[in-house]
VOLUMNU-95413 format. One record per residue (C-alpha): residue in three letters; x negated, y, z negated. Coordinates in pm, whole numbers, padded with zeros to 5 digits, always signed. Layout:
<nodes>
AlaXYZ;...
</nodes>
This chain:
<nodes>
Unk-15714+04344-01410;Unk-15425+04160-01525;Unk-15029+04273-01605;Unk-15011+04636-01735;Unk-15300+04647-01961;Unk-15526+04896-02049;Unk-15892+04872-02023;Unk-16107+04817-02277;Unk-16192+05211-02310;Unk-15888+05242-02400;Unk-15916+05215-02789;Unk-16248+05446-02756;Unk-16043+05722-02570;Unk-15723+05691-02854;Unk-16003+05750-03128;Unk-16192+06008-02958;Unk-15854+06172-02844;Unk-15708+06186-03283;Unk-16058+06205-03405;Unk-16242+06480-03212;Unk-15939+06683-03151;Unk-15905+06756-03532;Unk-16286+06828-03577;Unk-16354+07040-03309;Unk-16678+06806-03256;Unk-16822+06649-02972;Unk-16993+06349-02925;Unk-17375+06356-02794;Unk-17379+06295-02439;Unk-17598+05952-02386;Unk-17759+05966-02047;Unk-17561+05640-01917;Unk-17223+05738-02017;Unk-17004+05953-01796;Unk-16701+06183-01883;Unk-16366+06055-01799;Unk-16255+06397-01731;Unk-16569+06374-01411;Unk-16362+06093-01236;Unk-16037+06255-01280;Unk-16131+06576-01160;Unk-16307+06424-00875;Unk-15972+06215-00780;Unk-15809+06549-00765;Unk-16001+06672-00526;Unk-15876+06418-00301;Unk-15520+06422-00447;Unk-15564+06829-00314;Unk-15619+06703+00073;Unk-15346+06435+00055;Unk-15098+06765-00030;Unk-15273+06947+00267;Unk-15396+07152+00002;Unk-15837+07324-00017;Unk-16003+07110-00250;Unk-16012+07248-00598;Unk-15609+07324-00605;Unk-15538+07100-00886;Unk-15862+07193-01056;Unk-15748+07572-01018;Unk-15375+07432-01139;Unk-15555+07277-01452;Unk-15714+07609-01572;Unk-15376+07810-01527;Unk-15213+07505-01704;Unk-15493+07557-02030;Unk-15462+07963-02062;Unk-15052+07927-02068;Unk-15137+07654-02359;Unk-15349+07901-02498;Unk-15101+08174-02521;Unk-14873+07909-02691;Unk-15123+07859-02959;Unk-15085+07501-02865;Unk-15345+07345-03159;Unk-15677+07185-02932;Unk-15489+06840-02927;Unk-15210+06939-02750;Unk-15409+07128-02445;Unk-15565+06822-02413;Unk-15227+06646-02301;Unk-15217+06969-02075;Unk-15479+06915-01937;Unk-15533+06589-01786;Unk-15147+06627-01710;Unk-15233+06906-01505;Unk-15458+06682-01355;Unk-15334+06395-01263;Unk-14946+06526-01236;Unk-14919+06444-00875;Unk-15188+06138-00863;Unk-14967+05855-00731;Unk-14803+06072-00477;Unk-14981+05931-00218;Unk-14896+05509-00327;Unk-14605+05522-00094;Unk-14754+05698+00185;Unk-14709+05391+00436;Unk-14340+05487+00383;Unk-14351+05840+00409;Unk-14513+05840+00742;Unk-14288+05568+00872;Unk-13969+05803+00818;Unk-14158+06135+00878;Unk-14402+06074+01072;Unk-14722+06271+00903;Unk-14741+06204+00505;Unk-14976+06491+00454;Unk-14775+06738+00590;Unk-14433+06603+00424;Unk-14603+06657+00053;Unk-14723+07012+00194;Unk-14355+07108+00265;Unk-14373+07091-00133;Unk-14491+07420-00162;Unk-14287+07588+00107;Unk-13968+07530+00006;Unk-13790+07548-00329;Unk-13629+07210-00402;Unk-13287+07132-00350;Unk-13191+07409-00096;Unk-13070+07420+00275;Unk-13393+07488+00426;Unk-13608+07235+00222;Unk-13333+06932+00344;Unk-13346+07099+00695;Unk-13747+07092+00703;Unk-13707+06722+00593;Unk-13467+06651+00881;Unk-13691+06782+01128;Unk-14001+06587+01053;Unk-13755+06227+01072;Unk-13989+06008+01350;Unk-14176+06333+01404;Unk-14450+06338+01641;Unk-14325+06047+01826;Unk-14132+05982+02181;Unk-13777+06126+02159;Unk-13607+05749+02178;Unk-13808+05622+01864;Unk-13736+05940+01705;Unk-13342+05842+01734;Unk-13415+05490+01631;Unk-13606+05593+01308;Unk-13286+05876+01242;Unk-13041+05583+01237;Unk-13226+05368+01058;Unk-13277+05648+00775;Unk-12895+05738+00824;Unk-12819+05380+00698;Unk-13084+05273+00452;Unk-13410+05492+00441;Unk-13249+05791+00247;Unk-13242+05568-00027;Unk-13544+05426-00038;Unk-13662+05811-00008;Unk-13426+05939-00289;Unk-13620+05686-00508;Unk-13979+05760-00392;Unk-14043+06068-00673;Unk-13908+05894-00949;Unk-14152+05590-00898;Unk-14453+05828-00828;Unk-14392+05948-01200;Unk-14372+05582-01340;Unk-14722+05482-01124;Unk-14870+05790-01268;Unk-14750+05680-01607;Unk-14924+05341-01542;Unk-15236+05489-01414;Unk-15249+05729-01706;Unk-15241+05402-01958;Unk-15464+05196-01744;Unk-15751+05508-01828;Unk-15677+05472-02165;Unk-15480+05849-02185;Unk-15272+05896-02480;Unk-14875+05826-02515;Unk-14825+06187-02468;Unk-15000+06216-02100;Unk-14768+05955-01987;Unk-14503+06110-02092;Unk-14588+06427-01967;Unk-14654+06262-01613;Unk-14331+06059-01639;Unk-14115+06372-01655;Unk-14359+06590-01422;Unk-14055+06611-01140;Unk-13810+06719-01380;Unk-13643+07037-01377;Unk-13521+07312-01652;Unk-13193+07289-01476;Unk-13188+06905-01502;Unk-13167+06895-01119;Unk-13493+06710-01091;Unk-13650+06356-01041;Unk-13443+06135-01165;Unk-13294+06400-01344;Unk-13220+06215-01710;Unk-13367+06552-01834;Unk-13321+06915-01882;Unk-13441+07245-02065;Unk-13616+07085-02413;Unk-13546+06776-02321;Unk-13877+06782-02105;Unk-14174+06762-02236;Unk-14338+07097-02249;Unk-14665+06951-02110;Unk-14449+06860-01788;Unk-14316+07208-01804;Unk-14634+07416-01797;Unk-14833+07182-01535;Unk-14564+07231-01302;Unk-14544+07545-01359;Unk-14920+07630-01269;Unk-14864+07353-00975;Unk-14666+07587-00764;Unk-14828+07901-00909;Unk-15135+07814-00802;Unk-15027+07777-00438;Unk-14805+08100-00448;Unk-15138+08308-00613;Unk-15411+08148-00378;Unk-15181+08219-00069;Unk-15026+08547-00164;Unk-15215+08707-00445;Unk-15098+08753-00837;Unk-14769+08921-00691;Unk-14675+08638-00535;Unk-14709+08435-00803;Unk-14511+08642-01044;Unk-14218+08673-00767;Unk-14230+08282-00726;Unk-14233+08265-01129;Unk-13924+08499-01211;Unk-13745+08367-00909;Unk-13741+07974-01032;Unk-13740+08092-01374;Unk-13406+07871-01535;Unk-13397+07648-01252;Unk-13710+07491-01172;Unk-13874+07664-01423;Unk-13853+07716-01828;Unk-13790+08036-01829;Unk-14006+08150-02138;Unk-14258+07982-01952;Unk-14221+08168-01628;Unk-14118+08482-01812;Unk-14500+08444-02013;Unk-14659+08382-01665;Unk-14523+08720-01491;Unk-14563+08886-01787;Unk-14924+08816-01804;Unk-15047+08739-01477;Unk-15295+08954-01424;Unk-15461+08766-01708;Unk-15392+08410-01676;Unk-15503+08479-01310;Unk-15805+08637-01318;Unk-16105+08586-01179;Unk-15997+08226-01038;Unk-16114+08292-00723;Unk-16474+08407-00896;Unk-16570+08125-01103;Unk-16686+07794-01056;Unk-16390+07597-01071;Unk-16520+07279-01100;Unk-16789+07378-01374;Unk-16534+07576-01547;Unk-16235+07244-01580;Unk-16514+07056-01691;Unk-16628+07280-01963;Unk-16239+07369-02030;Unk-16158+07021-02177;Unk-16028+07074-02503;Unk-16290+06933-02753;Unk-16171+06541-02654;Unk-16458+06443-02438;Unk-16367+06092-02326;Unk-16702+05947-02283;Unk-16707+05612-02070;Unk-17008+05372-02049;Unk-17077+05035-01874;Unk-16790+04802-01896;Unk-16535+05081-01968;Unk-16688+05324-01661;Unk-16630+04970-01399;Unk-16297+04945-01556;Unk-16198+05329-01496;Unk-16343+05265-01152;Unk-16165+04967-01073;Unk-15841+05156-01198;Unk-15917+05438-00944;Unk-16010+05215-00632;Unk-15693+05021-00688;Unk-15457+05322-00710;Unk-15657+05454-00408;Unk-15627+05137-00215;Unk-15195+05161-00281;Unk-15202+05440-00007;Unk-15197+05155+00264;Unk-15019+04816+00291;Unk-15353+04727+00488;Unk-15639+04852+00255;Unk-15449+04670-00097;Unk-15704+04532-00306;Unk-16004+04620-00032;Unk-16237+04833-00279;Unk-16296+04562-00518;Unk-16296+04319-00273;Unk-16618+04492-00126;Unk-16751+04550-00436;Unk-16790+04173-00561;Unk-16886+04063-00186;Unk-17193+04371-00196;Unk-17312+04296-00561;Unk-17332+03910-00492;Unk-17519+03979-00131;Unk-17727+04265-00332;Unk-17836+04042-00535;Unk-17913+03736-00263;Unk-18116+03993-00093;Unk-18311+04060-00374;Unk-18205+04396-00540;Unk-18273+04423-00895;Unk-17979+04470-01166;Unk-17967+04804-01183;Unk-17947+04830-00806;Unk-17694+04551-00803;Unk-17479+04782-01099;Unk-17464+05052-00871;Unk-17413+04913-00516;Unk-17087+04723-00724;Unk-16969+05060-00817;Unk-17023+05246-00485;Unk-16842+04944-00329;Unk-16523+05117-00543;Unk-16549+05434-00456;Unk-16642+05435-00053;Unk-16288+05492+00068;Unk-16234+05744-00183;Unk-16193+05983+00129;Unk-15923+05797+00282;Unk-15690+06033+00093;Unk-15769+06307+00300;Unk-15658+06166+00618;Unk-15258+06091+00720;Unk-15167+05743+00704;Unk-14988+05805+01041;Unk-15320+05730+01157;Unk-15469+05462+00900;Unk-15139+05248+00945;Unk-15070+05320+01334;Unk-15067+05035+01540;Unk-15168+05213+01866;Unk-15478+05417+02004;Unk-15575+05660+01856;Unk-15621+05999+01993;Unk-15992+06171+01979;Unk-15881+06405+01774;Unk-15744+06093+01502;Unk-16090+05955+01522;Unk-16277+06265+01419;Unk-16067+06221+01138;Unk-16144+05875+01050;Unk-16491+05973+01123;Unk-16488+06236+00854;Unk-16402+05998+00533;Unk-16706+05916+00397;Unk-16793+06231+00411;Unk-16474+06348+00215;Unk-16590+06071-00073;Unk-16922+06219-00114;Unk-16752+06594-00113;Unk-16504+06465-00403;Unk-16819+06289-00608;Unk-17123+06522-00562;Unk-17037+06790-00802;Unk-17027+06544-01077;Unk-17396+06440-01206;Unk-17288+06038-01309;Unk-17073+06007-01028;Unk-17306+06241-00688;Unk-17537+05894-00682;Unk-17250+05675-00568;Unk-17127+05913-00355;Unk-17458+05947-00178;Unk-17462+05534-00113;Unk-17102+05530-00032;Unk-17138+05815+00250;Unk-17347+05607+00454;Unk-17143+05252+00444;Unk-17026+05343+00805;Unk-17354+05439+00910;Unk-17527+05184+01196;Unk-17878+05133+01253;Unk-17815+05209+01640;Unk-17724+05527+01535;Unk-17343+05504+01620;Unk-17244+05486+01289;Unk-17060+05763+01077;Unk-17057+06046+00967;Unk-17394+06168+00972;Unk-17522+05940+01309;Unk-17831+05845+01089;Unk-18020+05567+01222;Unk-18302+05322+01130;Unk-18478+05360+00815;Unk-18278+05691+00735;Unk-17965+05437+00611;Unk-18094+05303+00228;Unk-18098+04929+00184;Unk-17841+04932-00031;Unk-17621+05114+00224;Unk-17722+04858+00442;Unk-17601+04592+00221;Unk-17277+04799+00141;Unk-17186+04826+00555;Unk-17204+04466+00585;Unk-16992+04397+00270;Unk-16752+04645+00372;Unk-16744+04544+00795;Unk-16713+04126+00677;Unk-16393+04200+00400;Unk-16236+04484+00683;Unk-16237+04159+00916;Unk-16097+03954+00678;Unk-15807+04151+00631;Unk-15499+04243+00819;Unk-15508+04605+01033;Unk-15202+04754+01219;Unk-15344+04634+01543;Unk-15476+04305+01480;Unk-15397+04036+01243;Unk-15682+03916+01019;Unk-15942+03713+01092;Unk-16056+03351+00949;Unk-16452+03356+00757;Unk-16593+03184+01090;Unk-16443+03493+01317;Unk-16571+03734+01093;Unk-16926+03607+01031;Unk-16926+03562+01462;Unk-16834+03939+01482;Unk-17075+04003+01191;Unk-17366+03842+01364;Unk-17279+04005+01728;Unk-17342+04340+01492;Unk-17637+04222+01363;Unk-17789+04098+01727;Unk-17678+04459+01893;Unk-17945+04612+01591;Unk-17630+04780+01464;Unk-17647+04583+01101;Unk-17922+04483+00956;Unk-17992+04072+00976;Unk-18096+04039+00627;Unk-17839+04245+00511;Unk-17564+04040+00722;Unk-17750+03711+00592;Unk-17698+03794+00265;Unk-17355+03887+00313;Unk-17266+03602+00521;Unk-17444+03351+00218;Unk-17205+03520-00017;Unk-16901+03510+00166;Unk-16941+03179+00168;Unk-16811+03110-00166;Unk-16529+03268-00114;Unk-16217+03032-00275;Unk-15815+03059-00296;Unk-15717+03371-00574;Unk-15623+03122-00854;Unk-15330+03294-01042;Unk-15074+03200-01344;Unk-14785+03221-01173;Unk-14663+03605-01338;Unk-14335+03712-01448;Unk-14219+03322-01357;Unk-14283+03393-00998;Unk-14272+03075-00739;Unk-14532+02965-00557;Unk-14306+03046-00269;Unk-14243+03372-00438;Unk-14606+03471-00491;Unk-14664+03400-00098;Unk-14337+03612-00049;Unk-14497+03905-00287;Unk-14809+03938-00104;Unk-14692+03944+00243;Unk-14447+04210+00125;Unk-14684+04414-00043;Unk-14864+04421+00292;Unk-14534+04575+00460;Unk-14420+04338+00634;Unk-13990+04333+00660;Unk-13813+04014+00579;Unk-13776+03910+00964;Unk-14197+03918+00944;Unk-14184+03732+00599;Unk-13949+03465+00756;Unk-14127+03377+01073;Unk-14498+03367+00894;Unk-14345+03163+00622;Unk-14143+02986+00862;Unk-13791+03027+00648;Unk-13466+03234+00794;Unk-13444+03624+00732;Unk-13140+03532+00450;Unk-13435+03334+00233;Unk-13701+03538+00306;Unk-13396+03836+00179;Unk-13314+03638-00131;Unk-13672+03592-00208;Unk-13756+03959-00206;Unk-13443+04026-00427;Unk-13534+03755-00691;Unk-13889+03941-00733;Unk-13765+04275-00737;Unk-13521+04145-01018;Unk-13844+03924-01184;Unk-14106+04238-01190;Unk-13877+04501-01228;Unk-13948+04627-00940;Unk-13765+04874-00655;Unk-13984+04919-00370;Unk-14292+04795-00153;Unk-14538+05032-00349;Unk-14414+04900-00712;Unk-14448+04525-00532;Unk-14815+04588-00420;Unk-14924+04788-00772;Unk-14781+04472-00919;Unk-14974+04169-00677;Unk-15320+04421-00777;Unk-15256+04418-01140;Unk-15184+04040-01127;Unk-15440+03975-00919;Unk-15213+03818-00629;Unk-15433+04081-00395;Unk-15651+04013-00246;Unk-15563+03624-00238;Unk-15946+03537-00253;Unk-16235+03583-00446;Unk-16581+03443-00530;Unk-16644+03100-00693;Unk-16796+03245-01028;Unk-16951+02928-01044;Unk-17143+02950-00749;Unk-17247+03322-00767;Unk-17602+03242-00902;Unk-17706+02981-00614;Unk-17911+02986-00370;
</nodes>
């Protein structure tokens, strides 16, 4: 995916969205095509665990979001804006997570302080004190205190705004509508104009914004303390955080808006909620709404950027080497985006920690693929993919994970798809080891293969399709250097200009003026806008398949 564009789907959504609205009509439902709003709500349910939230907490948010639109007499195109703003309002929350647990320690439970304090007051700043270098040896803790008392604040104080111009990004790479994005670039501003970045106030904010993040923090208040505590939490932000018509319609009529969410089945009942738009995505347009996902997904860790479609291309190409037919090929590509779909769920003070790990972490770790399948079986396009994906960690031994399935119990495609995914994971760069070179990782892959822990023939084909494996050509973006595009990637992979300097062999003060001159090229502020930017540009990851090649022998 190159630059800032939007996928192809994106003209089909635009039509669909201005077309269908006005009629009231919906499309027939072809068996191969599958409903944007599927893959969104399934992304939220792993948006929900990176908050430290029960899945189905944005889904719950969405239908709160649609009856306040409702009781607006908001006309059917407008509660569609609502709704996949309530949806994807806090989706690139988690881009800068490699940041947020390098000042605080545990990501997840930073976002979760969210909900349990109201913004801007004494006891919100004082939770966010506390959890500075939390959880590690009292020394550290002091060193990571300083270094936030002299530059981290700021990179902090900017962290919110950018989350609303990723999700503004991500919104356009789906092919959303204007108004979405603008919803989800104002989604952390307030009524008082005390928000993120705070350029607006009362009217000024879109009312989309406005009533998703309003149901946001109802949501949490109702599920946690019943409708009374949602109506206190409504009338008590109402002309701060709040519109207060908004909040003043929500306590009003609570007891509506709120009932029977705890009845229903939420996930059925978002799905059938959408507001006569039924985005409907089919072959080239469903890969490119995948690859959109995976690559957002992959932002949560300087380590993982561009890892998804990287196993994707390496499992088709060995899929089809070991003999798989196209429509096997089509969907081992696509489960090769969506296998670490689960990594939201789990704390990047763990994914990006360059130490042991405690048992406890790797129960966690252990638990991912089972948090993709969770957040893709309730979808009927999307449950086969998660079925594959859950068992890419599985081992023939048996000491794979999550399930410990062994043997002929692990498909052949998920064969295929744990040797795709165990050769690019060696190939790239992990908080405790550098990455390895193609021979390394096919002698590693083979030692797997030889302990009956990966298939031969599936590590054969792998191996035969690795091997085509050239430089990332690229067209030098933006009018980055050469120099500059090295600079960008190792950057992207948080590394600090000392790190840049001595791998690029260059003094701190170039490697310093470097960063600078890209920041100023790609209008960029921050590691996590750097990274979004190498993805889109393909600078990440900095190889691919010879296309050329791909059909030989």
């Amino acid at each position: 995916m190159q630059g800032e564009q939007v996928p192809r789907h994106s003209a089909l959504g635009t039509a669909l969205w201005t077309g269908l609205a006005s009629s009231g009509m919906r499309p027939a439902r072809d068996p191969e095509q599958v409903r944007l709003a599927e893959l969104v709500a399934a992304l939220s349910l792993g948006i929900d665990l990176g908050f430290g939230q029960p899945m189905q907490h944005v889904l719950r948010q969405c239908l709160i979001a649609l009856r306040l639109a409702e009781r607006l007499d908001m006309d059917v195109e407008e509660r569609g804006t609502v709704y996949y703003t309530a949806l994807l309002i806090n989706v690139a929350c988690h881009s800068d997570a490699h940041e947020q647990a390098k000042w605080f320690g545990d990501d997840i439970g930073l976002k979760s302080d969210k909900y349990a304090y109201e913004f801007g007051t004494m006891r919100a700043a004082a939770a966010g004190l506390r959890r500075i270098g939390a959880s590690n040896p009292p020394l550290h803790r002091f060193r990571v205190g300083l270094e936030f008392a002299l530059y981290g604040h700021r990179e902090v104080e900017n962290m919110i705004t950018e989350h609303a111009q990723r999700a503004r990004i991500f919104a356009g790479q789906l092919g959303l509508p204007a108004p979405v994005s603008a919803g989800l670039g104002a989604a952390y501003e307030q009524w008082d104009g005390k928000g993120w970045p705070g350029e607006l106030s009362g009217e000024q904010v879109p009312i989309v914004a406005r009533i998703a993040q309003l149901a946001e923090f109802v949501e949490v208040a109702h599920r946690v303390g019943g409708v009374d505590a949602a109506k206190a939490l409504a009338r008590r932000r109402a002309g701060g955080q709040f519109d207060p018509r908004l909040a003043t319609l929500l306590a009003d009529e609570a007891d509506a808006i709120l009932d029977d969410l705890d009845g229903i089945g939420t996930w059925d009942a978002v799905i059938a909620a959408e507001p006569s738009l039924a985005v409907l995505l089919c072959g080239a347009e469903f890969d490119a709404a995948l690859l959109a996902v995976a690559n957002f997904i992959d932002l949560k860790s300087p380590y993982t950027l561009g890892h998804a479609p990287a196993v994707a291309e390496l499992a088709a190409e060995a899929g089809r080497r070991y003999g798989l037919d196209e429509a096997e090929v089509t969907m081992l590509r696509r489960a090769g985006l969506v296998h670490g779909f689960g990594r939201l769920g789990v704390s990047n003070s763990i994914w990006d920690r360059a130490g042991p790990l405690s048992a406890g972490d790797w129960e966690r770790v252990r638990m991912y693929p089972y948090v993709t399948e969770r957040m893709l079986h309730q979808s009927p396009s999307l449950s086969p993919l998660g079925a594959l994906a859950i068992q890419h960690r599985e081992r023939l031994d048996g000491s794979g994970y999550p399930r410990g399935l062994s043997g002929n119990a692990i498909t052949r495609s998920a064969r295929l798809l744990g040797a795709a995914e165990a050769y690019q994971t060696k190939r790239e760069p992990r908080p405790h080891r550098p990455a390895c070179n193609a021979e390394q990782a096919a002698e590693l892959l083979r030692a797997e293969a030889a302990a009956d822990r990966l298939e031969p023939a599936a590590v054969d084909a792998v191996l035969r399709a690795s091997g085509h494996r050239v430089p990332r050509r690229h067209d030098a973006p933006r009018g980055l250097t050469s120099r500059e595009i090295d600079v960008i990637r190792l950057l992207a992979r948080g590394m600090s200009n000392k790190q840049i300097a001595q791998r690029l062999v260059i003094t701190p003060k170039t490697a310093s003026n470097h960063v600078e001159h890209i920041y100023a090229k790609i209008d960029a502020t921050s590691r996590a806008s750097a990274a979004l930017f190498a993805m889109q540009h393909g600078l990440l990851p900095d190889e691919e398949l010879a296309t050329a090649e791909r059909t030989s022998p």
